[in-house]
TORKOLKE-63067 format. One record per residue (C-alpha): residue in one letter; z, y, x. Coordinates in Angstrom, 1 decimal, always signed. Layout:
N
aa: a | w: Z | v: Y | u: X
...
! end
This chain:
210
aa: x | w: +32.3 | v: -13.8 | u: +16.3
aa: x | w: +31.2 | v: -14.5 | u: +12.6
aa: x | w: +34.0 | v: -14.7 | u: +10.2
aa: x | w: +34.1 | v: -13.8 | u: +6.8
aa: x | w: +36.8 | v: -13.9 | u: +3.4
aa: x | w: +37.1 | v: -16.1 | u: +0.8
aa: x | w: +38.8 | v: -15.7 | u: -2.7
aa: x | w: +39.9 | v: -19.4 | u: -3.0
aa: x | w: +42.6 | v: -21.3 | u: -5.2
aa: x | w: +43.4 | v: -23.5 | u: -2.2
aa: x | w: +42.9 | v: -23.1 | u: +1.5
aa: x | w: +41.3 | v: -26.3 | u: +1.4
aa: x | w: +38.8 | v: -25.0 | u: -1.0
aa: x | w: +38.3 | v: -22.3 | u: +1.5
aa: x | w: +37.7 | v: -24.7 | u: +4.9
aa: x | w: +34.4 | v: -26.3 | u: +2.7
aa: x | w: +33.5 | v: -23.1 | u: +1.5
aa: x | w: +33.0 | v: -21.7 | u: +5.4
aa: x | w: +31.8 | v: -24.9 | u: +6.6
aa: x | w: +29.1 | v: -25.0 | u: +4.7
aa: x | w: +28.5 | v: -21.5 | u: +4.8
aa: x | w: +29.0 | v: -20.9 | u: +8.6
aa: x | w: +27.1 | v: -24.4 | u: +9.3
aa: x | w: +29.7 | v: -25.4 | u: +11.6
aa: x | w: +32.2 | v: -28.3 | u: +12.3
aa: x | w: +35.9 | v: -27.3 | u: +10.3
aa: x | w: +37.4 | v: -27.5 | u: +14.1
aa: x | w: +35.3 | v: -24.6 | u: +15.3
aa: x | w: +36.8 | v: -22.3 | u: +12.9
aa: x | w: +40.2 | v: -20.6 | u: +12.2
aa: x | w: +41.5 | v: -19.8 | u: +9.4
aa: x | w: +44.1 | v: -17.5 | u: +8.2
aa: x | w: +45.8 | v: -16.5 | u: +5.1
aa: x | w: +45.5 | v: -12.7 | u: +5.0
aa: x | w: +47.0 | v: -12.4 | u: +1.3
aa: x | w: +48.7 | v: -15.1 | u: -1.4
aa: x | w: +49.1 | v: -13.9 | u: -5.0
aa: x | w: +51.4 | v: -16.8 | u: -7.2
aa: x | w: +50.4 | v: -16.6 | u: -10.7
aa: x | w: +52.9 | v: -17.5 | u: -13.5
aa: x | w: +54.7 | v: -20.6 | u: -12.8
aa: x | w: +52.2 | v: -21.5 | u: -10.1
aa: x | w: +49.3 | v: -20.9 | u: -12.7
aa: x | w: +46.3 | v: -19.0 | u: -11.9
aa: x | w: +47.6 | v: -18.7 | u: -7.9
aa: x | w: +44.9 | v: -16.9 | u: -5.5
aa: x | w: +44.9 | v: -16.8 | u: -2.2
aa: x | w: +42.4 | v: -14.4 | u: +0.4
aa: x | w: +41.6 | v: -16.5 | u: +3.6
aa: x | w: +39.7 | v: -15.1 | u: +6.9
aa: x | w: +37.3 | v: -17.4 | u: +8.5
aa: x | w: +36.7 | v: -17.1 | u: +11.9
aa: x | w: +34.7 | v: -18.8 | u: +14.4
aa: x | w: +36.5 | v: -19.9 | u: +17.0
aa: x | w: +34.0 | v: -21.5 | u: +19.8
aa: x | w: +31.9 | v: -20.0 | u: +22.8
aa: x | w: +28.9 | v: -20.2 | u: +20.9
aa: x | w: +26.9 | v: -20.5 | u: +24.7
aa: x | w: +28.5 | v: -23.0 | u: +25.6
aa: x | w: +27.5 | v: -25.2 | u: +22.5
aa: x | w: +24.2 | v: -24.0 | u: +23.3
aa: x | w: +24.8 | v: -25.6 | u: +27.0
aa: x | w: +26.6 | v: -28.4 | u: +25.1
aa: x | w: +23.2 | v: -28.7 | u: +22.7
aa: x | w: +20.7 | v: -29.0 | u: +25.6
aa: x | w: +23.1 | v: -31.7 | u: +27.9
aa: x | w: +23.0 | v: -33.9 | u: +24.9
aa: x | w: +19.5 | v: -33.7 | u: +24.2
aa: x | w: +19.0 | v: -34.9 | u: +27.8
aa: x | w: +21.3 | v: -37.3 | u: +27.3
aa: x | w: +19.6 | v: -39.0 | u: +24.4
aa: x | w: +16.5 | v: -39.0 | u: +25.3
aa: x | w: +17.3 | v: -41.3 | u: +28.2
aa: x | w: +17.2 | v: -37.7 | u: +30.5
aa: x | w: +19.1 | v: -37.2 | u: +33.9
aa: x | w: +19.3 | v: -33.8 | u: +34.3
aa: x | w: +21.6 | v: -30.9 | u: +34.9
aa: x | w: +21.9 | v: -27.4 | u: +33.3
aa: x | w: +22.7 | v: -24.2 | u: +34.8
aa: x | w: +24.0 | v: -21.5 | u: +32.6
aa: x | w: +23.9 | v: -17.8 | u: +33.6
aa: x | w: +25.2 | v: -14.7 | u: +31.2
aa: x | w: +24.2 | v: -11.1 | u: +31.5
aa: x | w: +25.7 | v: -9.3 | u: +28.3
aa: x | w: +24.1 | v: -10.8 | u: +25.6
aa: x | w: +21.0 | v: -11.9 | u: +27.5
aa: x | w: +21.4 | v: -16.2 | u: +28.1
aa: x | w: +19.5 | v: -18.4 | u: +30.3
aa: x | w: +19.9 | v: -21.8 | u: +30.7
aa: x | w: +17.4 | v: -23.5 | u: +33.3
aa: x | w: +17.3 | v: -27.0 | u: +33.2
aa: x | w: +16.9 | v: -29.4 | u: +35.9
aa: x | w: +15.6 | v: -33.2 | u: +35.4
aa: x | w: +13.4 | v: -34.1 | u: +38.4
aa: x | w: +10.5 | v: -36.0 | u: +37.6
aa: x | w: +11.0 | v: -35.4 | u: +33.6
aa: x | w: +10.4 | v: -32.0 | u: +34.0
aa: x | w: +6.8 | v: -31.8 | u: +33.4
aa: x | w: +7.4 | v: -33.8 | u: +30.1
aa: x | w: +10.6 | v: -31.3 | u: +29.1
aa: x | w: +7.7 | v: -28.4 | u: +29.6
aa: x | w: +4.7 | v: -30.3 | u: +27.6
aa: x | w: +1.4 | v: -29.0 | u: +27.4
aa: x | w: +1.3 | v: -25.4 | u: +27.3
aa: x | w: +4.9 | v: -25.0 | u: +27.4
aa: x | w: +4.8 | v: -26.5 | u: +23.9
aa: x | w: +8.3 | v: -28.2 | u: +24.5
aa: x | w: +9.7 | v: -26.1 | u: +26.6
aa: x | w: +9.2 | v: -23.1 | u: +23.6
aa: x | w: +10.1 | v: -25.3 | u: +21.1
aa: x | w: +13.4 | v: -26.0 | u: +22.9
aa: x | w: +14.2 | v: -22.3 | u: +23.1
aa: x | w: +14.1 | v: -21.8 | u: +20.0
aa: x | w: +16.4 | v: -24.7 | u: +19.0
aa: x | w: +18.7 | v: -23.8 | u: +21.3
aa: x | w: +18.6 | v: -20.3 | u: +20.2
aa: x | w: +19.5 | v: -21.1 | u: +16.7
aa: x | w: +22.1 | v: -23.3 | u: +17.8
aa: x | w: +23.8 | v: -20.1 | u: +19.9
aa: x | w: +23.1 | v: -17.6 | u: +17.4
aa: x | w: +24.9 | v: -19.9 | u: +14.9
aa: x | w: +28.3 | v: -18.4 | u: +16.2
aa: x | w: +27.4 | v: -15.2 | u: +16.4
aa: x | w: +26.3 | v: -11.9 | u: +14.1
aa: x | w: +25.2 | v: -8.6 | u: +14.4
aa: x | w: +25.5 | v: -6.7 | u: +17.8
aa: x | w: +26.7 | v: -9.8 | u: +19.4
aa: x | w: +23.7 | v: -11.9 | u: +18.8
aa: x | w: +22.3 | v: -13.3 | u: +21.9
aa: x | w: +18.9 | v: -13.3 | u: +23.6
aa: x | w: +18.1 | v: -16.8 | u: +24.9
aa: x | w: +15.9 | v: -17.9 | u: +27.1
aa: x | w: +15.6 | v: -21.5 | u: +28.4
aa: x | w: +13.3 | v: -22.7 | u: +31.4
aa: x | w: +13.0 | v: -26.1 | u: +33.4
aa: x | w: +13.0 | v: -26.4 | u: +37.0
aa: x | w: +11.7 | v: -22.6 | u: +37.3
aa: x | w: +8.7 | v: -23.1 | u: +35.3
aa: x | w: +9.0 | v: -19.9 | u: +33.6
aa: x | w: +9.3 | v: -17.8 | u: +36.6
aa: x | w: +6.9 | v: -19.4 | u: +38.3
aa: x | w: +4.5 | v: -18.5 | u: +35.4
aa: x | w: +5.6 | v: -15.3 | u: +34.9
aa: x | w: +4.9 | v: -14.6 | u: +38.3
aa: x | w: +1.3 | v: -16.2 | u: +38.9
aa: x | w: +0.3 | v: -14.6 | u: +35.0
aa: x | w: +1.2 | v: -11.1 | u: +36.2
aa: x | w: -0.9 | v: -11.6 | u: +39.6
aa: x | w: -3.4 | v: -12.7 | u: +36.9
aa: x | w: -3.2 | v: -9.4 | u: +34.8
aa: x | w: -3.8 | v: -7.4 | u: +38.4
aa: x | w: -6.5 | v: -9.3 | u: +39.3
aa: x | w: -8.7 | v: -8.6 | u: +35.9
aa: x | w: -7.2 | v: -5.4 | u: +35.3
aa: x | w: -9.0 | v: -4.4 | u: +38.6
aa: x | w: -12.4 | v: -6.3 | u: +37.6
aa: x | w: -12.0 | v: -4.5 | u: +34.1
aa: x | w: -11.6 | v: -1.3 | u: +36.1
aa: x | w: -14.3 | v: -1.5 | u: +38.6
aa: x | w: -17.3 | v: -3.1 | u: +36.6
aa: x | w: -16.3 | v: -1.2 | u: +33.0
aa: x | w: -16.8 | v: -4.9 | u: +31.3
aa: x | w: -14.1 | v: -6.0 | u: +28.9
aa: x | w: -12.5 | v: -9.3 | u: +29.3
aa: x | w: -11.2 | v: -11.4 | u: +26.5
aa: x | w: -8.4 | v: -14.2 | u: +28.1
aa: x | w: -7.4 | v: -17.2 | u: +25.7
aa: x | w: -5.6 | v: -20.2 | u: +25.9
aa: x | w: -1.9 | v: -17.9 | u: +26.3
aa: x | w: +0.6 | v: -17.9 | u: +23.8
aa: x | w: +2.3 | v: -15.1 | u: +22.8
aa: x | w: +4.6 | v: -14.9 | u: +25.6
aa: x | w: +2.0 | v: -14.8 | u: +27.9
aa: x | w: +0.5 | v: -12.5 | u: +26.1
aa: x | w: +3.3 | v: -9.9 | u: +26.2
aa: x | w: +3.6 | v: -10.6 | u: +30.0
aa: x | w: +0.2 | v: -9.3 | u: +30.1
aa: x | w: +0.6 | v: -6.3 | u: +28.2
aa: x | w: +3.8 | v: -4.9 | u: +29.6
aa: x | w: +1.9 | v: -5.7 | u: +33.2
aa: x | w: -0.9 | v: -3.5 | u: +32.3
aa: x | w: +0.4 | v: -0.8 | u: +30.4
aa: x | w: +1.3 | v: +1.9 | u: +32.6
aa: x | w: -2.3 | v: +1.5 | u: +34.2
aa: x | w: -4.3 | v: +4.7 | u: +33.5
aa: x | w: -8.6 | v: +2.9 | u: +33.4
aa: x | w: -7.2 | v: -0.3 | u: +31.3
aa: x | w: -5.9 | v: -1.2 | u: +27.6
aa: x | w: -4.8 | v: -4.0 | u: +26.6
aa: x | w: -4.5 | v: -5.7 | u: +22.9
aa: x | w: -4.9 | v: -9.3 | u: +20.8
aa: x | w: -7.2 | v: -10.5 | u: +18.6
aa: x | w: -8.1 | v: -13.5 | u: +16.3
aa: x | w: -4.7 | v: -15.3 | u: +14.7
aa: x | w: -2.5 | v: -18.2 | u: +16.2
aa: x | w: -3.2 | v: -20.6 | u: +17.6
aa: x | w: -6.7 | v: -19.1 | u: +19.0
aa: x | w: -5.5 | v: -15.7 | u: +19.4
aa: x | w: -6.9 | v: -14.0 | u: +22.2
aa: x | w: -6.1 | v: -11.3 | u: +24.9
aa: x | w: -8.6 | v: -8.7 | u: +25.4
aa: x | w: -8.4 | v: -6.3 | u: +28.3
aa: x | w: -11.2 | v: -3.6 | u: +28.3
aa: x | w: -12.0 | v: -0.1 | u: +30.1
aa: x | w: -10.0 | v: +2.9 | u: +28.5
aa: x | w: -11.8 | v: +5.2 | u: +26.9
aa: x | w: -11.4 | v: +8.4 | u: +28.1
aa: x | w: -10.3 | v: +11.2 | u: +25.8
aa: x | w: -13.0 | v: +14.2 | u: +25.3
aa: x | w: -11.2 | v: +17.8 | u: +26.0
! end
């Protein structure tokens, strides 16, 4: 968990101190007075505090997402699952799903990274977390049919020695792709052109001369 000390008059002083630094409520912190040095009839007293959070900071990602739903007039339920410091939270809302996902998963990436900031809020360093958020097994399903996708032109690439340049993928897609393709010894793989028209090319590897 974050925490961090302060060199504070008052412990007061050092609860608006980490609030504002930490960008957290005062109640998910903890503090504690790790030294108190009393100046000369109370004059010039200094005190060390330790801030700590104090919260699951998945949880307030869960938290996050269930009151999104909420205010936006959304029934819906999300699942949490935790594998080290890889989080997914798939969210369920029936027939709002589609509008939770958007247009090219615009929503649905836009969320993840909301509630990505909103995890990573409580955390630092090696505990930082790597979230992923889908709705009603979107993401799965996409990862699934884009990698049929990648073996399907990889093998055209392959057999007619034509490159093929695939757009209309964001770079998520893209990656899927690449990592799909990359072991593959007749292919390449690589992007071109800048966001939001970049593009995917796969083309015929060029064979090395001995």
């Amino acid at each position: 968990m974050r925490k961090k000390l302060y060199e504070v008059k008052t412990l007061e002083e050092a609860k608006k101190l980490a609030v504002s630094d930490f960008g957290v409520k005062e109640s998910d912190l903890t503090f504690t007075v790790v030294s108190e040095k009393k100046g000369f009839l109370g004059i010039g007293s200094k005190l060390t505090v330790e801030a700590e959070v104090s919260v699951d900071g998945i949880s307030k990602g869960k938290e996050y997402l269930q009151t999104f739903l909420e205010n936006n007039g959304v029934q819906g339920f999300v699942e949490k699952k935790v594998r080290g410091n890889y989080v997914e939270f798939n969210i369920e809302a029936g027939d709002f799903n589609g509008s939770l996902i958007g247009r090219n998963a615009k929503n649905l990436t836009a969320l993840q990274l909301l509630v990505g900031l909103v995890v990573n809020n409580y955390y630092e360093g090696e505990e930082l977390k790597t979230v992923f958020v889908d709705v009603g097994g979107y993401k799965k399903r996409r990862v699934k049919n884009i990698e049929n996708l990648a073996v399907k032109y990889g093998k055209q690439v392959a057999r007619t020695k034509h490159r093929i340049k695939l757009d209309h993928l964001n770079a998520y897609e893209r990656k899927i792709i690449h990592n799909k393709l990359s072991s593959w010894k007749d292919v390449t793989t690589y992007s071109v052109g800048e966001e939001p028209k970049r593009c995917l090319v796969i083309e015929p590897k060029k064979k090395s001369k001995k």
